[in-house]
Wavefront OBJ file of the C-alpha trace (Angstrom):
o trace
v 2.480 37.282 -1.371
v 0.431 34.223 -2.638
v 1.322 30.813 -0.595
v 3.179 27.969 -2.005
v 0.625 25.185 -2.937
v 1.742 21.515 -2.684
v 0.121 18.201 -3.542
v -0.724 15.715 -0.739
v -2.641 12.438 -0.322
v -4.529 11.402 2.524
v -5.603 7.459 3.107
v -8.569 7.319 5.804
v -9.964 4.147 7.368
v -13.846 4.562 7.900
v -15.778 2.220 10.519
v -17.972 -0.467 9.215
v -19.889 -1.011 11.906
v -22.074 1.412 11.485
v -23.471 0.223 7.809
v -23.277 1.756 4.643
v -24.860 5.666 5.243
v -22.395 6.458 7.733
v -19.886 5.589 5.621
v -21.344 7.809 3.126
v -21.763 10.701 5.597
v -17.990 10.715 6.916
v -16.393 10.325 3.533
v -18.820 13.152 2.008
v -17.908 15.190 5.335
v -14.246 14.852 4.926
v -14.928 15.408 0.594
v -16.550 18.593 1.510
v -13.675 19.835 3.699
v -10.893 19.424 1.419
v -12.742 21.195 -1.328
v -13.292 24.263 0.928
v -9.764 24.121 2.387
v -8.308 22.945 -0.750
v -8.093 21.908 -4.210
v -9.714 18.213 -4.394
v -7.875 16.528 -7.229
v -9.223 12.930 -7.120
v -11.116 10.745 -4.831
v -10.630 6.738 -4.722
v -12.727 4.814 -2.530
v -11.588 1.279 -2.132
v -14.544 0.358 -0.646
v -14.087 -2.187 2.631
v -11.306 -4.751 2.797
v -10.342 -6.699 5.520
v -7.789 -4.986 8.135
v -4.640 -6.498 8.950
v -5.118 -6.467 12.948
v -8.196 -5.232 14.913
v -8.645 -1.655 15.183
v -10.894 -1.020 17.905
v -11.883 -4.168 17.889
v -13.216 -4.174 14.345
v -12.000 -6.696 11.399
v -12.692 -4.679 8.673
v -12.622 -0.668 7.303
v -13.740 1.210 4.345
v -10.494 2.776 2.291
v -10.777 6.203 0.925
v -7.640 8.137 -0.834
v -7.656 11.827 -1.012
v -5.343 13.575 -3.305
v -5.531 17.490 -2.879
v -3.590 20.526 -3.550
v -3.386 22.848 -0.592
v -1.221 24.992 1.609
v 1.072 24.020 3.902
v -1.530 25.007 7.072
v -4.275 22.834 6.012
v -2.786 19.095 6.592
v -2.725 20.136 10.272
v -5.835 21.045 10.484
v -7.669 17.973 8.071
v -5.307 16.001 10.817
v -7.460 17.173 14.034
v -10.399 16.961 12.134
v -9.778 13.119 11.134
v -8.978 12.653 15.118
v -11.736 13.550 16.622
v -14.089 12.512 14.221
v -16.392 8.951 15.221
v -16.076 6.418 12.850
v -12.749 7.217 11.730
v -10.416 3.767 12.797
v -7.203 5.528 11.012
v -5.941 8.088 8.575
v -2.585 9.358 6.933
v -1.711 12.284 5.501
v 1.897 12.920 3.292
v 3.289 15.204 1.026
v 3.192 13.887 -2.643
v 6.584 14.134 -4.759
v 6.363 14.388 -7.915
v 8.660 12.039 -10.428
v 11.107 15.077 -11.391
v 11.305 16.564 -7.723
v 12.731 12.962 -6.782
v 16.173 13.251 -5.447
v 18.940 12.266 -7.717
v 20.533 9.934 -5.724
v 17.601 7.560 -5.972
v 18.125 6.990 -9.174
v 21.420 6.280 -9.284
v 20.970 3.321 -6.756
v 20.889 0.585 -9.324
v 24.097 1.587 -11.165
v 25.890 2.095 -8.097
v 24.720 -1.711 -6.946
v 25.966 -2.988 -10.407
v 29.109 -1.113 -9.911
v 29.832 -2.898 -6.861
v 29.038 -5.972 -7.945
v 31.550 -5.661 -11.227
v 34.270 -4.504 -8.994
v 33.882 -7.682 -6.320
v 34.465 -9.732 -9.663
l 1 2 3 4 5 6 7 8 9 10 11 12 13 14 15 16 17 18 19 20 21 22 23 24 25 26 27 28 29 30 31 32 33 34 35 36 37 38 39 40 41 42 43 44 45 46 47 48 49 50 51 52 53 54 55 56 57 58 59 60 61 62 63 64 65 66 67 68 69 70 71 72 73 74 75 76 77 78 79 80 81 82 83 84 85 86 87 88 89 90 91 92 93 94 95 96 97 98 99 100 101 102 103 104 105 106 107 108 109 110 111 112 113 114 115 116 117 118 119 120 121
């Protein structure tokens, strides 16, 4: 029985302190894995921006968004990778939903806001 596939994105946080080819190295590292454990369907790399707080006592990380297409077992294991990787400040992994898996009651929100608002009146 073939495995359900579902779509995920992953954001990682790459050290800048140690200058532009180790950068390259952990983000072509990490590239590498999800194509072997997965289907890779894009790649965006931010490129460094400034981080909200110190991480580990650094000011600034390199963004890099993975979205990927893979079976449920794999997150887990791109997880332990990310953690014990050096140069790695943060990462996050989630399951994607798609627009017309999103639940119904989401959309209904707004009209049951102006609903409420008509009856206070």
């Amino acid at each position: 029985m073939e495995k359900m596939k579902e779509a995920y994105e992953s954001i990682l946080i790459v050290s800048c302190k140690n200058g532009d080819e180790a950068i390259a190295e952990v983000v072509g590292k990490f590239k590498k894995m999800i194509e072997t454990g997965a289907t890779l369907d894009s790649v965006e790399e931010w490129g460094k921006r400034k981080l909200a707080y110190l991480i580990n006592k650094e000011s600034e990380g390199y963004y890099v968004l993975f979205n990927f297409t893979c079976d449920a077992e794999f997150p887990a294991e791109l997880d332990r990778v990310y953690n014990i990787t050096d140069g790695v400040l943060r990462s996050l992994i989630v399951k994607r939903i798609e627009k017309s898996e999103a639940p119904a009651a989401a959309n209904d929100a707004p009209e049951a806001a102006e609903t409420a608002e008509a009856d206070a009146e």
